[in-house]
N, C-alpha and C positions, 0 to 999 in steps of 0.2 A: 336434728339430722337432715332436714327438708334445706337447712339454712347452707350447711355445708356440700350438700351435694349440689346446689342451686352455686353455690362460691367456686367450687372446682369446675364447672359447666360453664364459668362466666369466665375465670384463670383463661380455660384452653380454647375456648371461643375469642379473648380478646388475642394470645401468641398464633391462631391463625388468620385471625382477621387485619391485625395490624400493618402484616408486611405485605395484605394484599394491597391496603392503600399507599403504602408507599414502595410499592414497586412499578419502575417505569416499564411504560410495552414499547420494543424499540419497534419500528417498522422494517422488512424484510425489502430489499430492491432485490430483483436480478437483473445482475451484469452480466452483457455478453462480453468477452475479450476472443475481440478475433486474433489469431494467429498469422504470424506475419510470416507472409510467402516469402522465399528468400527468389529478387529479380532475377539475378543468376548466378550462376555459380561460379565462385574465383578460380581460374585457374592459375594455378601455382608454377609450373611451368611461364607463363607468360607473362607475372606479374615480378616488376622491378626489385630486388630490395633495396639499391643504394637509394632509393628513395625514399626511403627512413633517418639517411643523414642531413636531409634537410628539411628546415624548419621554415613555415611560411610566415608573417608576424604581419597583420592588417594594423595598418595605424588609422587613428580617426580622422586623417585628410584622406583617405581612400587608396593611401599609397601602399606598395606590399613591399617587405621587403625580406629576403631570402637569408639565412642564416645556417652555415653548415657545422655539425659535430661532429667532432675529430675521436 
């Protein structure tokens, strides 16, 4: 009886013991994330839109050159 209670005691001793050794500890950081102030505010009234028909295209000699959608 001594051998069986001793065998059950070792069973659930080793399913708690096991996954302590192979469980990773992650490390906790805190992140601050500031919030981005918006500089200012678009006003709508004052802002183009045909300026959405054109497209500016940088090529890599430094030249730009403007493309419009119909």
């Amino acid at each position: 009886m001594k051998k069986i209670i001793l065998y059950f005691f070792i069973i659930i001793g080793i399913c708690f013991i096991i996954p302590i050794f192979f469980t990773t500890k992650f490390k906790t950081r805190e992140v601050f994330i500031e919030e981005e102030k918006p500089k200012e505010l678009l006003d709508i009234e004052k802002y183009s839109y045909t300026d959405f028909s054109t497209i500016r295209l940088l090529h890599k000699d430094g030249s730009i050159e403007e493309k419009r959608i119909r």
